[in-house]
Residue frames relative to the residue before (quaternion, step in Angstrom):
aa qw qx qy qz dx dy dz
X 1.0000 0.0000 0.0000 0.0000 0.00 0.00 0.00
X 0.0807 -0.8303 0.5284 0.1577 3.70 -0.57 0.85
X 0.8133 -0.4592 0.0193 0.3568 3.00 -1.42 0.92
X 0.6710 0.5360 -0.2540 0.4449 3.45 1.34 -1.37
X 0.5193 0.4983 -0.4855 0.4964 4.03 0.85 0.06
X 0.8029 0.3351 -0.2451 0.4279 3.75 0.61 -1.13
X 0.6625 0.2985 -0.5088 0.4616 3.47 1.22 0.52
X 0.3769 0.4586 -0.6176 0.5159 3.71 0.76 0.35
X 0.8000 0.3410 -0.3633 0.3342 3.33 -0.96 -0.80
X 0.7079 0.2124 -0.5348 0.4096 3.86 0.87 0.23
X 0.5278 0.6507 -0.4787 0.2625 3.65 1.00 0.19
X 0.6574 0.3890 -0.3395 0.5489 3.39 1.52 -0.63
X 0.7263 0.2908 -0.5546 0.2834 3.64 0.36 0.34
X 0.4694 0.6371 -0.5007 0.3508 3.45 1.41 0.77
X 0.4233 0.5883 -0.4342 0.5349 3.43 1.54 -0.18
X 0.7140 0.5125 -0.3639 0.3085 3.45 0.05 -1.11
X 0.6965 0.4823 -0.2915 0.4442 3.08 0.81 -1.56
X 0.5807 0.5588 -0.3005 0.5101 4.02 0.93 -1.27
X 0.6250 0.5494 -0.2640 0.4877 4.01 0.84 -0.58
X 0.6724 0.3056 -0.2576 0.6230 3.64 0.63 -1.19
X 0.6810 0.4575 -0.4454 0.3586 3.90 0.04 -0.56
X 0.6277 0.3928 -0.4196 0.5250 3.50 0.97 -0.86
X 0.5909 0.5211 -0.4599 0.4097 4.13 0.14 -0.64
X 0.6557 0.4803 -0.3632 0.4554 3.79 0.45 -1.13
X 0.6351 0.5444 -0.3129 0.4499 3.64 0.71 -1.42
X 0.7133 0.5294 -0.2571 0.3805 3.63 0.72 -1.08
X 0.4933 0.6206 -0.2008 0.5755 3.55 1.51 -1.23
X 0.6390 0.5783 -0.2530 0.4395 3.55 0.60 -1.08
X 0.7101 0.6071 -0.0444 0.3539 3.16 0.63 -1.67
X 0.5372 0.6130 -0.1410 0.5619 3.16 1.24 -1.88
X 0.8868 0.2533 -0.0660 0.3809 3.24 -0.47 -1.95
X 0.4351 0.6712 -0.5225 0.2953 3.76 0.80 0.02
X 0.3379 -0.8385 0.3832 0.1894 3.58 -0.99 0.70
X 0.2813 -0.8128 0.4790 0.1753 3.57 0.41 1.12
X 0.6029 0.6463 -0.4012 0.2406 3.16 0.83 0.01
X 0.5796 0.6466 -0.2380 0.4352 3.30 1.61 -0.88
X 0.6105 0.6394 -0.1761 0.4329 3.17 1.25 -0.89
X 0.7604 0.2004 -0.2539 0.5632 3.38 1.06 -0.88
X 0.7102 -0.4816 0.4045 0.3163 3.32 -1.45 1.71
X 0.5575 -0.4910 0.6365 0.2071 3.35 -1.35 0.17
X 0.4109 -0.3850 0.6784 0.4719 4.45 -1.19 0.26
X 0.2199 -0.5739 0.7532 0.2344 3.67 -1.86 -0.05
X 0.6762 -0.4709 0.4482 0.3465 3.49 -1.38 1.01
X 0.7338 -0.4760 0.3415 0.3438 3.52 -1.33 0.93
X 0.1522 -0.7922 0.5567 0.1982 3.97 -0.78 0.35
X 0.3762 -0.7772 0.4024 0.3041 3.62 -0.76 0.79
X 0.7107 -0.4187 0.2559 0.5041 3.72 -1.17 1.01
X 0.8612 0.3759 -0.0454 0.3392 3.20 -1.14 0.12
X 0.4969 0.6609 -0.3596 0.4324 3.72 1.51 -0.06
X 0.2508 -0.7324 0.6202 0.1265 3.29 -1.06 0.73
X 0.0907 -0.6640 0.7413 0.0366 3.76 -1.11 1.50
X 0.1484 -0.8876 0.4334 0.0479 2.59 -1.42 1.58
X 0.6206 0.0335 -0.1347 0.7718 3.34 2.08 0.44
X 0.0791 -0.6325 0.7686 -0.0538 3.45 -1.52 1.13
X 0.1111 0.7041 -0.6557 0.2489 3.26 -1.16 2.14
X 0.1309 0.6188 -0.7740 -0.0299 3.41 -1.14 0.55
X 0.5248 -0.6581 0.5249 0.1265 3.36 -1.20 1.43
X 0.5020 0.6012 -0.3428 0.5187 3.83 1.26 0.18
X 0.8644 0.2054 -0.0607 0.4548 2.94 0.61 -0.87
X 0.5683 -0.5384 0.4478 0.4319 3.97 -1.43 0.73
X 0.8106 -0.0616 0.0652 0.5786 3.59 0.07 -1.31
X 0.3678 -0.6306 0.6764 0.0978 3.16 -1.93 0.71
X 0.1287 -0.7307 0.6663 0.0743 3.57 -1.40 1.22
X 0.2264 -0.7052 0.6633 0.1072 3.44 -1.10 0.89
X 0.0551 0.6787 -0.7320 0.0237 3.65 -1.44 0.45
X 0.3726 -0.6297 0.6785 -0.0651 2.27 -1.44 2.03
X 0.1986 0.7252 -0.6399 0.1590 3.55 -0.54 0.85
X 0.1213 -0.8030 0.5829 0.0264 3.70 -1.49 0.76
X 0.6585 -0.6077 0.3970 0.1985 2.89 -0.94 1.92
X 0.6884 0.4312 -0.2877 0.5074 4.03 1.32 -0.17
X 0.6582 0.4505 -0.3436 0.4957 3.29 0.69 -0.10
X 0.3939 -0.5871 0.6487 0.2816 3.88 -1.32 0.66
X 0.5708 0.5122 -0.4951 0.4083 3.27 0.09 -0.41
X 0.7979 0.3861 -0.2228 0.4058 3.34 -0.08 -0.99
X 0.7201 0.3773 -0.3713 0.4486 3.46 0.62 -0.96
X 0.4642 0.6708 -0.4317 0.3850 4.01 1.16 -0.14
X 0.5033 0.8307 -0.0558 0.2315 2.89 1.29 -1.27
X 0.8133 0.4225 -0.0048 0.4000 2.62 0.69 -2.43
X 0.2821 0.7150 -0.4838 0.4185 3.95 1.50 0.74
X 0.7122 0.5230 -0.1571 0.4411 2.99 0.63 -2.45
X 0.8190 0.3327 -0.3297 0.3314 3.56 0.14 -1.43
X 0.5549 0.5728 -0.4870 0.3562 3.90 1.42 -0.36
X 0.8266 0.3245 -0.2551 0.3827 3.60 0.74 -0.73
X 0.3258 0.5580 -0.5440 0.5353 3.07 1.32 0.97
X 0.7078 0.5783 -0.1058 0.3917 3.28 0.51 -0.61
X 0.4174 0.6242 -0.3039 0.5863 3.37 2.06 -1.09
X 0.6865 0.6879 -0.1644 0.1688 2.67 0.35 -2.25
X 0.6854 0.5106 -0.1008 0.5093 3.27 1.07 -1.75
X 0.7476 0.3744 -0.3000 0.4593 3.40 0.74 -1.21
X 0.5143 0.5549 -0.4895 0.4337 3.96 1.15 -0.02
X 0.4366 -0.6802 0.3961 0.4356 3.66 0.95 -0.48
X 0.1558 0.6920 -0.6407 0.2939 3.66 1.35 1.06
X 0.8852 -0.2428 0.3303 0.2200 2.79 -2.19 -0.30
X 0.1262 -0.8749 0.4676 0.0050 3.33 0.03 1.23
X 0.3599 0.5398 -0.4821 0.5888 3.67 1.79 0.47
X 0.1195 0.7671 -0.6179 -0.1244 3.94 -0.96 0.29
């Protein structure tokens, strides 16, 4: 066997190996659930409550909206901020 057969044959099973790692990595990617990641809505808050820390350990930063079921504005709103929200949980662009 001369050298250049036994150094092909580890370059193509470094391909192989560099092939399955990228496929597994992809799979990975694919099948990850974005859903977990994005927070849940939190149950309704009563006038006049005070929040004193909002964290989910998943995530870097955390947005709260304060919106009121009396106001048009807000309830016009609540289209835009769900598919902002879609958006996120598809695993778009989590910079808005």
């Amino acid at each position: 066997m001369s050298r250049q057969s036994v150094s092909e044959k580890v370059g193509n099973v470094a391909f192989i190996l560099m092939c399955l790692s990228v496929t597994i990595a992809a799979i990975h990617y694919v099948t990850t659930d974005t859903a977990s990641l994005t927070p849940k809505p939190a149950a309704p808050v009563a006038k006049g409550t005070k929040v004193e820390r909002l964290t989910n350990p998943n995530v870097r930063a955390t947005l709260a909206l304060v919106l009121s079921t009396t106001c048009r504005f807000c309830t016009e709103s609540v289209p835009f901020y769900e598919r902002l929200n879609g958006l996120a949980a598809r695993g778009g662009s989590r910079h808005f």
